[in-house]
C-alpha positions in Angstrom: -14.3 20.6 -2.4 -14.6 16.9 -1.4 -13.1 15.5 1.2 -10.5 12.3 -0.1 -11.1 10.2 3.0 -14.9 10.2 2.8 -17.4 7.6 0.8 -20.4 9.0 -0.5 -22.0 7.7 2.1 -20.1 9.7 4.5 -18.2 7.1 6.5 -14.1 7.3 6.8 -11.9 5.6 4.7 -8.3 5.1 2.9 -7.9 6.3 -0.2 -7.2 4.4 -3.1 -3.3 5.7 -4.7 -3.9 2.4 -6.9 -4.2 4.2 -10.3 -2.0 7.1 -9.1 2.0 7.0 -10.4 4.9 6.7 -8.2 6.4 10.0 -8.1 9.4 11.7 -6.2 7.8 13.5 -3.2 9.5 15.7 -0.3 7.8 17.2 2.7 9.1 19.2 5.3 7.7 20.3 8.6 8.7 22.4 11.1 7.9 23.2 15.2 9.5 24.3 18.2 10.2 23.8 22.0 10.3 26.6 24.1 11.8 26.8 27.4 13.7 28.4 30.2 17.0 29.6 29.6 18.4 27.5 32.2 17.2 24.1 30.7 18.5 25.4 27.2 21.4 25.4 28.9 21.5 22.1 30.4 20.7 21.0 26.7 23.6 23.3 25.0 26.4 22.3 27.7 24.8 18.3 27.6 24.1 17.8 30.8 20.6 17.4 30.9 20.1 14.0 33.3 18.6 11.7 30.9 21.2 11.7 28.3 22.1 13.5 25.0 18.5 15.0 24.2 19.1 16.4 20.6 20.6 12.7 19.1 17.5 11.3 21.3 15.4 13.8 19.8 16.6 13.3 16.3 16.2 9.3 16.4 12.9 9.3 17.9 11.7 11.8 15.0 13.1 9.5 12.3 11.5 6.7 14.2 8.0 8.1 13.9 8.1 9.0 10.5 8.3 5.3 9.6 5.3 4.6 11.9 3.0 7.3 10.8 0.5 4.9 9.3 0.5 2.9 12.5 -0.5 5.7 14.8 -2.2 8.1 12.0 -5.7 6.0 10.8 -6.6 6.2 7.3 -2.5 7.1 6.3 -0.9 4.7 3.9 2.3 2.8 4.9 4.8 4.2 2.5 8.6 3.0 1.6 10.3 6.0 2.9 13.9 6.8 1.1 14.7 9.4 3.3 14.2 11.0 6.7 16.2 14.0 8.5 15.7 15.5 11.5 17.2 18.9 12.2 17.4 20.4 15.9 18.8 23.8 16.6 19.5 25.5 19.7 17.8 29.1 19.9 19.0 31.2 22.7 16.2 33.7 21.2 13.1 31.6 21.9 14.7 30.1 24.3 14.2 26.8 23.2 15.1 24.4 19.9 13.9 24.4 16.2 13.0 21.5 14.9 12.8 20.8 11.3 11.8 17.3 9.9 12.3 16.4 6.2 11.0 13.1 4.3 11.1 11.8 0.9 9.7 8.8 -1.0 8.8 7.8 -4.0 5.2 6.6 -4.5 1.7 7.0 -5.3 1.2 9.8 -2.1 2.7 12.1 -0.1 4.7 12.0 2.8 3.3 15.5 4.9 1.9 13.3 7.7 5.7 11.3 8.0 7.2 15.0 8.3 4.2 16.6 10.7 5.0 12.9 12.9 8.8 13.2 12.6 8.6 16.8 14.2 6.2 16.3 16.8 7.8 13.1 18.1 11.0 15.0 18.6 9.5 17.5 20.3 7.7 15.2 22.7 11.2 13.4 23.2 12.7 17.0 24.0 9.5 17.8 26.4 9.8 13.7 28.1 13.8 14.3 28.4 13.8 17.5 30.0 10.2 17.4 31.9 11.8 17.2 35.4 13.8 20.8 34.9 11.1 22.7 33.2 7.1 21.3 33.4 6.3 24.9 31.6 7.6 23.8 28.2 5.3 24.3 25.3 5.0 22.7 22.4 4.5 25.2 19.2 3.9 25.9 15.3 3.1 22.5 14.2 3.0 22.9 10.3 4.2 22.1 6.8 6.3 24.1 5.8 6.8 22.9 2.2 6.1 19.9 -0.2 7.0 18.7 -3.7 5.8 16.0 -5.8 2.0 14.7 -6.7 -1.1 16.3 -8.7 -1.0 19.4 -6.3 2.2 20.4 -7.0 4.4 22.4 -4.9 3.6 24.5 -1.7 5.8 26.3 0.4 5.2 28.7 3.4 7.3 30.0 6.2 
């Protein structure tokens, strides 16, 4: 197996989607912020002192999915049709459940706008409530499925 952002020469570069057709595709990744209860709480009952940190959260996320190719090197820019950002309070974690979907329709995919898009928002949850709870981590970066293109469809939990 080749790598796509290779030359035969071995030096990094973009790949051509010039002869490829424009195509519906969806992506969808997923992560989460863990935390202590207590800063769930200030979260849940929103009164966290920075402000409203899920709508922060959520338009931060849609934010970087339209600048993936500006912080991502080698990612296409792409006409995004679509980006949602869902964030759900889990008293069992504790912590919130991110979930990032995007859509386009184009030449290439859009798993990097999704991967971006969920781990922007859980920066923005981590920046927001950094001053209650510096033990905050970060976890289960990942695809969890995508649609559209020459590799089909791929789904996973």
């Amino acid at each position: 197996m080749s790598l796509t952002h290779i030359d035969a020469t071995g030096a990094a570069r973009m790949v051509d989607v010039s002869d490829k057709p424009a195509t519906v595709r969806d992506a969808t990744a997923a992560c989460h912020v863990t935390m202590q209860a207590k800063t769930l709480a200030l979260v849940t009952a929103g009164t966290a002192k920075k402000g409203d940190v899920l709508a922060t959260a959520r338009i931060a996320g849609i934010m970087a999915a339209k600048r993936t190719s500006d912080l991502i090197p080698l990612c296409h820019p792409l006409a995004i049709a679509a980006v949602t950002v869902e964030l759900t309070p889990d008293d069992k974690l504790p912590g919130i459940r991110i979930t990032a979907a995007v859509r386009t329709t184009g030449p290439t995919g859009v798993e990097m706008e999704a991967l971006t898009a969920a781990s922007v928002a859980a920066l923005t949850i981590y920046d927001m409530l950094k001053a209650a709870d510096r033990a905050m981590r970060i976890e289960a970066l990942r695809v969890i499925a995508k649609s559209g293109g020459k590799s089909g469809d791929f789904t996973q939990g």
